[in-house]
C-alpha positions as CSV (number, residue, x, y, z in Angstrom):
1,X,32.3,62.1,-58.5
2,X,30.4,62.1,-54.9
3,X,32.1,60.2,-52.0
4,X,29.7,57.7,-50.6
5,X,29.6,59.4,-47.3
6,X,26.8,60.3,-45.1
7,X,25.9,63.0,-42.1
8,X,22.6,63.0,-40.3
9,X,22.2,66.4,-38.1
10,X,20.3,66.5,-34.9
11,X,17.1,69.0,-33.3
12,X,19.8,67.9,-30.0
13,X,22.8,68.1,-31.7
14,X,25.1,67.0,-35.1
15,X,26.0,63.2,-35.9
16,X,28.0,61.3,-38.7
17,X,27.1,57.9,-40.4
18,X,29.9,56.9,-42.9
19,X,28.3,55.1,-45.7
20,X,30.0,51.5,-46.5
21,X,29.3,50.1,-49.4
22,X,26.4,48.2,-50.3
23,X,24.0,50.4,-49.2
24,X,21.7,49.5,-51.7
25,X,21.3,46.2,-51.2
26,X,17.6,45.7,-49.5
27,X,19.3,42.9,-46.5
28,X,17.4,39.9,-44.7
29,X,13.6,40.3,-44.8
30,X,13.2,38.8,-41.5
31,X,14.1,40.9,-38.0
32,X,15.5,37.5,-36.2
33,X,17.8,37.5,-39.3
34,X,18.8,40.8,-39.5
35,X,22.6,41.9,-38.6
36,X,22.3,44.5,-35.2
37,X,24.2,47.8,-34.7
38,X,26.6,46.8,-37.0
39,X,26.7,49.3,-39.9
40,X,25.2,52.9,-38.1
41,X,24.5,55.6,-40.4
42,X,23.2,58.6,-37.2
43,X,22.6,58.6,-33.7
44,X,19.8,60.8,-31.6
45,X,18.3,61.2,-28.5
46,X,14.8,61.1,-28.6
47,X,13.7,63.8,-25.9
48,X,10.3,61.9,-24.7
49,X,12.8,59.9,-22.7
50,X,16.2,60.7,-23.3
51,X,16.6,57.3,-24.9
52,X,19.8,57.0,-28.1
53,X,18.3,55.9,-30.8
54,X,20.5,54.2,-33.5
55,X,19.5,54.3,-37.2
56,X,21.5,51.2,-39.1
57,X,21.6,49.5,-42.4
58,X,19.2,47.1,-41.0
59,X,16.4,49.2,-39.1
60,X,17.0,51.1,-35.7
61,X,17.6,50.4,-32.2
62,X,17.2,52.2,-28.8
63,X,19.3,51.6,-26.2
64,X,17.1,52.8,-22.9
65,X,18.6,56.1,-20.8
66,X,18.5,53.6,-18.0
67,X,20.3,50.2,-19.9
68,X,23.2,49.4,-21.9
69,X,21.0,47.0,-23.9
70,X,19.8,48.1,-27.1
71,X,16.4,46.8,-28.6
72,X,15.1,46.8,-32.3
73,X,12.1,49.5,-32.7
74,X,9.6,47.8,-34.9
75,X,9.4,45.4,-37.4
76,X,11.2,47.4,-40.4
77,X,14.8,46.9,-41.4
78,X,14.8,50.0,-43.9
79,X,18.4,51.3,-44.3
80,X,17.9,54.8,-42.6
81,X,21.2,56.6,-44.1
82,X,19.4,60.3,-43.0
83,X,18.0,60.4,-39.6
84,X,17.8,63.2,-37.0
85,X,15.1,63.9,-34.3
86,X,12.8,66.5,-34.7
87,X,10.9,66.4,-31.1
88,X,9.4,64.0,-28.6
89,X,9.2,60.5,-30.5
90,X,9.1,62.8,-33.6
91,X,12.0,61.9,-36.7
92,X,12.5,62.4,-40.0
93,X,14.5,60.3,-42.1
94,X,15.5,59.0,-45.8
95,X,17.3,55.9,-47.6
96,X,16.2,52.8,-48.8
97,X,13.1,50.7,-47.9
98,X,14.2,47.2,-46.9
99,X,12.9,43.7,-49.1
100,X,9.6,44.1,-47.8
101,X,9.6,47.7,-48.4
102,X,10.6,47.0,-51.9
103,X,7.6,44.0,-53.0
104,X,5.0,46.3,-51.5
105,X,6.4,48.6,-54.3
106,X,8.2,51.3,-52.2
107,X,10.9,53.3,-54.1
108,X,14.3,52.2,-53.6
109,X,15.2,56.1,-52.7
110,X,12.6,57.1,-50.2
111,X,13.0,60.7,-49.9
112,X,11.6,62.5,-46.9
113,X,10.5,60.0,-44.5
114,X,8.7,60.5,-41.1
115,X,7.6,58.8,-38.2
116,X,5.9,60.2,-35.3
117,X,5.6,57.1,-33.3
118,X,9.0,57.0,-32.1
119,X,10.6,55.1,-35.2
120,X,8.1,51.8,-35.1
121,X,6.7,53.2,-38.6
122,X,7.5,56.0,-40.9
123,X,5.5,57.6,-43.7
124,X,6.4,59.0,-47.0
125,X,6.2,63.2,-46.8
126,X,8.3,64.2,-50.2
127,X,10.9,63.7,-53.1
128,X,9.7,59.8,-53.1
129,X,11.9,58.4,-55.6
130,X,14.3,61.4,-56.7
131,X,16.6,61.7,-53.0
132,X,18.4,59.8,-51.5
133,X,19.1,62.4,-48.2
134,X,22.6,61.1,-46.7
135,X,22.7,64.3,-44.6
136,X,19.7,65.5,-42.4
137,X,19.2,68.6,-39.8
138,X,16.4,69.4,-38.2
139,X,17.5,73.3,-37.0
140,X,15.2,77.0,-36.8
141,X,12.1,75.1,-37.8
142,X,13.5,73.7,-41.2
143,X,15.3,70.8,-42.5
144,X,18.4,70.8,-44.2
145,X,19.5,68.1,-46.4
146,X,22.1,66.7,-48.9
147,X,21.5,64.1,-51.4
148,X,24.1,61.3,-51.9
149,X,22.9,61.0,-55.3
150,X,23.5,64.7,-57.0
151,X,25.1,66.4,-54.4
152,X,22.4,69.0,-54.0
153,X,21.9,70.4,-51.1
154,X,18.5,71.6,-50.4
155,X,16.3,73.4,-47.5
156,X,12.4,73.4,-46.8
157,X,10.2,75.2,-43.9
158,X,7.3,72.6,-44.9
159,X,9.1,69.3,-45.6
160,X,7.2,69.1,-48.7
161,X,8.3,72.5,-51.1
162,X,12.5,72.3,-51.3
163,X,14.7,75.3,-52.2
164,X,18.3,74.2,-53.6
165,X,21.1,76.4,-52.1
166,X,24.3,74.8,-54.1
167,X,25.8,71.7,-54.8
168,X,28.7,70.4,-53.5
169,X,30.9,67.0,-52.4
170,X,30.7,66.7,-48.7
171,X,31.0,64.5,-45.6
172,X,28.6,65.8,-43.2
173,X,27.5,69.2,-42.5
174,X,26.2,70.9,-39.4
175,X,23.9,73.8,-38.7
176,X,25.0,76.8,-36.1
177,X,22.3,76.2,-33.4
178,X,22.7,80.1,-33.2
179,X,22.1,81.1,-36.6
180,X,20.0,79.2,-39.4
181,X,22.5,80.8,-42.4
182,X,25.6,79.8,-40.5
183,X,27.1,76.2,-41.5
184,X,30.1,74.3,-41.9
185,X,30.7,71.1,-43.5
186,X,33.7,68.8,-44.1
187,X,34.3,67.7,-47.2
188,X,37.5,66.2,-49.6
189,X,39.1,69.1,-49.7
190,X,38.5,70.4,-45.9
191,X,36.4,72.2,-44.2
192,X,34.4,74.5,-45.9
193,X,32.0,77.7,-44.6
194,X,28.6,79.1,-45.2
195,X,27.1,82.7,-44.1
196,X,24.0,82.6,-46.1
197,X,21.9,79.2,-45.5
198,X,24.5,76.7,-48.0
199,X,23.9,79.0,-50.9
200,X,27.9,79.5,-51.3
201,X,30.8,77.9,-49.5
202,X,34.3,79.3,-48.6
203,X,36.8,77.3,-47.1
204,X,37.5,77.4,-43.3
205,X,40.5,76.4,-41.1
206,X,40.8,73.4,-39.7
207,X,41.4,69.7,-39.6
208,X,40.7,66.9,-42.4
209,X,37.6,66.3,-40.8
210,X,35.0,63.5,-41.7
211,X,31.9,63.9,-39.1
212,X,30.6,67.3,-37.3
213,X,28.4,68.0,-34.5
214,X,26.9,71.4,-33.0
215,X,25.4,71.3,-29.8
216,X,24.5,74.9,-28.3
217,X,25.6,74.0,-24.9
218,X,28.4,71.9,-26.2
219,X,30.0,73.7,-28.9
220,X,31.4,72.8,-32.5
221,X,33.0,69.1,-31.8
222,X,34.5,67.0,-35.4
223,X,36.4,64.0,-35.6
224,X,38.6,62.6,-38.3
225,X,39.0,59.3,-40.1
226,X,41.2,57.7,-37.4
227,X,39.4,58.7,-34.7
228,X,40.6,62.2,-33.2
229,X,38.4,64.3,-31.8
230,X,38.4,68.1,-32.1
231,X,36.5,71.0,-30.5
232,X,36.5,74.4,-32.0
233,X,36.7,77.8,-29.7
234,X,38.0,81.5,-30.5
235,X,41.7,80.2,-30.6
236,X,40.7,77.3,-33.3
237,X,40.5,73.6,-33.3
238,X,41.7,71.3,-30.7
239,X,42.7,67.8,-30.5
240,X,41.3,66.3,-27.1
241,X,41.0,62.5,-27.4
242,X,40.5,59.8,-29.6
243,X,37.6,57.0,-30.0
244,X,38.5,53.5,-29.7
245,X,38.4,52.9,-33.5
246,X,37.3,53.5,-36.9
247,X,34.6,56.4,-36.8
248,X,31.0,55.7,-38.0
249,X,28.7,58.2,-36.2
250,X,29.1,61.5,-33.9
251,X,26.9,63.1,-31.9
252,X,27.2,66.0,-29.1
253,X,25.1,66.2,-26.3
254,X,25.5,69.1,-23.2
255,X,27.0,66.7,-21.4
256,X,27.9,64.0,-23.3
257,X,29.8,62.6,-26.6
258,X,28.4,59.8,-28.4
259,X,29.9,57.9,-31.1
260,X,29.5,54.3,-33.1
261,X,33.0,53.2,-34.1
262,X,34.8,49.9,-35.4
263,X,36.9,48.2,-32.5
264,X,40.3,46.4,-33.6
265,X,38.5,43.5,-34.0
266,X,35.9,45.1,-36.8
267,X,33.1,45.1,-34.5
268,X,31.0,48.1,-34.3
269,X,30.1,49.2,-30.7
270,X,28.3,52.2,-29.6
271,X,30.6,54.4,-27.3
272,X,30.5,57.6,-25.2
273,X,32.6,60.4,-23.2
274,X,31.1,62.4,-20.2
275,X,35.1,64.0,-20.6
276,X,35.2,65.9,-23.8
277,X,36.6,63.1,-25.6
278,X,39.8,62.3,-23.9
279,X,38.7,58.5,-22.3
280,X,35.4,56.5,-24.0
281,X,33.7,54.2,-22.5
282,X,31.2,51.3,-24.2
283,X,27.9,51.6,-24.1
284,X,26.6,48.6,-26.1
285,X,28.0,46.2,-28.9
286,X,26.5,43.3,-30.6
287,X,27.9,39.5,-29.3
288,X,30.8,38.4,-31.1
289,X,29.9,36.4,-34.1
């Protein structure tokens, strides 16, 4: 049986979304009634202007390179459980088209979506109806992603033609910014390791991770279900700090950690470290209810 888990990978780095459940169910079919950054599935930064964008069960949000303030792109609240940036206001996505979505006859698993406007609208490219991608990387001009729903995970150079490399039960997966057949991914059973593109896995040392994220500058950086975070180097992993809650979402930037994580109060908020993890500081949450 799959987990219900989800990793979206990065062009700028590797980040986590933990599915909760429910994920299916289309939401409010109006913005002003929609729920905010409260259930994140992936974070990116869009390079046109180093903006965080923040794909949710309820649409996506940016929150400004200048603001702490986070604003709703467009008028869609698709839940966008695969999202990762592939350029300048350039993403690629999959999930589940929201109520609207759904009486204008869209699939309820959308397969490879894309949107080259920054997020305010996204376009159907492939597998329409038979993937639900809960993992996306954009990495050496391909995509790599792994569907929730069989546990396939598959590559393609063209976004349209797919190769199928295994299948396997996973958390999230990230792609060695280094080397396109180099990847590791957490999953149940622990970390496991690929040397030729996800065609076969071997298990790898390390912690019971639950979210992975390669940056080149940054390095190999994981955290587990209660928070730790962990950065890999030639002696192994290390512990170096802990986010203030619940993990949803990791990403790694050169300088910076990024992360979307329950508070003690239940209350998603969207955090980040400029010291390799060991103090977090928030960057935006939603008004208490």
């Amino acid at each position: 049986m799959l987990l219900g888990a989800a990793v979206v990978v990065a062009a700028i780095g590797v980040f986590v979304g933990v599915r909760i459940a429910g994920d299916d169910d289309p939401g409010p079919s109006d913005p002003n009634d929609a729920y905010g950054v409260s259930h994140v599935h992936g974070l990116g930064i869009n390079p046109a202007d180093e903006s965080l964008i923040v794909a949710t069960h309820n649409g996506s949000f940016r929150i400004p390179a200048d603001s702490n303030e986070a604003e709703r792109i467009g008028d869609s609240l698709q839940d966008t459980m695969g999202f990762t940036v592939v350029g300048p206001d350039r993403f690629v996505g999959s999930g589940h088209p929201d109520l609207a979505g759904r009486r204008a006859g869209q699939s309820p698993r959308l397969g490879l979506i894309e949107s080259t406007d920054a997020g305010a609208t996204w376009t159907g490219i492939s597998l329409s109806g038979q993937v639900d991608f809960h993992a996306l990387a954009y990495a050496h001009d391909q995509v790599y992603g792994w569907d929730s729903g069989t546990g396939r995970f598959m590559v393609s150079a063209n976004r349209s033609d797919w190769d199928t490399r295994s299948t396997l039960d996973m958390y999230s997966f990230a792609v060695d910014p280094a080397d396109a057949e180099h990847l590791i991914a957490a999953s149940p059973d622990g970390l496991v390791d690929s040397g030729d593109g996800g065609r076969t896995w071997v298990p790898s040392k390390g912690p019971a991770l639950i979210a992975v994220s390669w940056d080149r500058s940054a390095g190999l950086w994981g955290a587990d279900a209660a928070g730790s975070v962990y950065r890999q180097s030639s002696a192994g992993w290390a512990r170096l700090g802990e986010m203030p809650g619940e993990p949803q979402t990791l990403l790694a930037t050169p300088d910076t950690l990024y992360a979307a994580a329950h508070d003690s109060d239940g209350l998603t908020g969207i955090y980040r470290s400029t010291d390799d993890g060991v103090t977090w500081r928030l960057r935006y949450q939603d008004p208490a209810p």
